[in-house]
C-alpha positions, 0 to 999 in steps of 0.5 A: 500500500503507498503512503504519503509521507515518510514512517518509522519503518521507511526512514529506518529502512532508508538509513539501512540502505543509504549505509550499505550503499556507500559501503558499496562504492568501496567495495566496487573501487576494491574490487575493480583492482582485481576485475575489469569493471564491466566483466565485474558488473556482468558477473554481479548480475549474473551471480544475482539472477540465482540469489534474486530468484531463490528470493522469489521462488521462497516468497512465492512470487515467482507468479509476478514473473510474467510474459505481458511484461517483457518490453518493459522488462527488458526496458528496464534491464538494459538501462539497468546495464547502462547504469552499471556500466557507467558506475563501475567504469566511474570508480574506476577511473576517479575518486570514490567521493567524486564518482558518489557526488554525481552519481547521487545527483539522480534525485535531481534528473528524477526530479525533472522527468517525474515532473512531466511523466509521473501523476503528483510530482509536479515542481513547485517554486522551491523544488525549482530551487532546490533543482538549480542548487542541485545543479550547480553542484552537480556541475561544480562537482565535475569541474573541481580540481582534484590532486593527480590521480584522483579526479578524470573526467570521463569518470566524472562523465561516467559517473553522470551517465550511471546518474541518467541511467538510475534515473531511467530504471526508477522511472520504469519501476513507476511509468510503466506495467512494472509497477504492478510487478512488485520489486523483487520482478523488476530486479529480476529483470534488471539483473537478468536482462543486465548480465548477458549484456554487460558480460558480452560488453566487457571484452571491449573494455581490456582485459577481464582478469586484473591482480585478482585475489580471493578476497575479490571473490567473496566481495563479489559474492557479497555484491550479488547477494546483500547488496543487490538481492538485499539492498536493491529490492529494499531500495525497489520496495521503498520506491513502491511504498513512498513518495519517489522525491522522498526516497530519492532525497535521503541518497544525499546521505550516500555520497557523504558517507562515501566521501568520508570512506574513500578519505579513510581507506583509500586517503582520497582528499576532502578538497573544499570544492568537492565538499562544497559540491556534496552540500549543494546536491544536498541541500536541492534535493532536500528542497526537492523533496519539499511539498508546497 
């Protein structure tokens, strides 16, 4: 049942999710030492198909899978593709804290589309606001200098790209049919649909096996089962339940989190423009998700 506002058991679940998701963008940067970043997107999903449908099949949903929904189900699987792509390009090609900066712009684009494509997402005078502030930061976030080694700027561009293509698949989850197939459907799509295209895109992208170490293995595990069957369909959930601006807002808190992580593990720098950046997407998207 959709609500319209934000309860206890949403904002916990949001924080839950905001944390593991941060914690990812470490993961991936990890990882990407080890296997070239669209092969390791490909495997992920690849990997997720048996988690998520193990899902369905113990939550007797496997019914919600459905021919009816094979355009959109494909739609939304190959942008899904799109969206992993760029990411995992971007953490490996800039800083964790920048590529989690523009990624996390996406409540701003969804912002945008939701206004002409979604019932009772209009954009107020301060949602405008808030969308220039988000902007600006976003572009500033692009456009800041960073010491050697920490900032490029088609990983800068790939991390926007993943923006748009978040964007799209949120907007196929609320647009089309798939809204009545429930998230644990939609992410099977994604994930199944994502992993013969990623994993037939990644020889185009150099070799697939880096300085691969076991630890890279049981990250790669982790990836497909907690964070993809477990923190995907959560976030999926949310979407389903709460208003989208709502659930879009509390991603600001991700690229904060990230940008702390990178400092402490990889001594990635706190530059001031960065952080400037990171407080003006945070403040439009809160105004964003204001109502009125």
């Amino acid at each position: 049942m959709r609500k319209d506002r934000l309860d206890s058991v949403g904002l916990a679940a949001l924080l839950g999710v905001t944390l593991l998701l941060a914690g990812n963008q470490i993961i991936v940067k990890e990882v990407n030492t080890g296997l070239q970043p669209v092969f390791f997107a490909g495997l992920r999903s690849a990997l997720a198909i048996v988690f998520v449908a193990g899902w369905l099949w113990f939550r007797g949903l496997l019914g919600r899978l459905r021919w009816a929904d094979l355009g959109p189900g494909l739609l939304m699987g190959a942008v899904f593709a799109a969206e992993f792509l760029c990411l995992f390009m971007a953490l490996d090609l800039t800083a964790v804290g920048r590529a989690a900066v523009i990624f996390y712009s996406m409540p701003l684009w969804m912002a945008i589309l939701a206004h002409f494509g979604l019932p009772n997402e209009r954009i107020t005078p301060i949602r405008a606001l808030g969308l220039v502030l988000a902007f600006v930061g976003t572009a500033w976030a692009i456009l800041s200098k960073s010491p050697s080694g920490h900032a490029n700027i088609w990983g800068d561009l790939f991390a926007l790209g993943g923006a748009w293509g978040w964007t799209g698949t949120a907007f196929i989850a609320r647009a089309t049919r798939m809204r009545d197939a429930g998230p644990e459907a939609q992410l099977f799509w994604m994930v199944a649909v994502s992993a013969p295209i990623l994993l037939l895109a990644a020889p185009f992208f150099g070799p697939l096996i880096r300085d691969i170490e076991p630890m890279h293995w049981v990250w790669l595990i982790f990836q497909a089962s907690i964070v993809v069957a477990g923190g995907f369909i959560s976030w999926l959930w949310l979407l389903s339940v709460y208003p989208t601006s709502t659930v879009a807002s509390f991603s600001f808190l991700t690229p904060i989190f990230a940008m702390a992580l990178g400092y402490l593990i990889f001594k990635e720098p706190l530059v001031p423009g960065l952080i400037a950046a990171a407080c003006l997407v945070g403040a439009g998207i809160v105004l964003i998700n204001r109502r009125g």
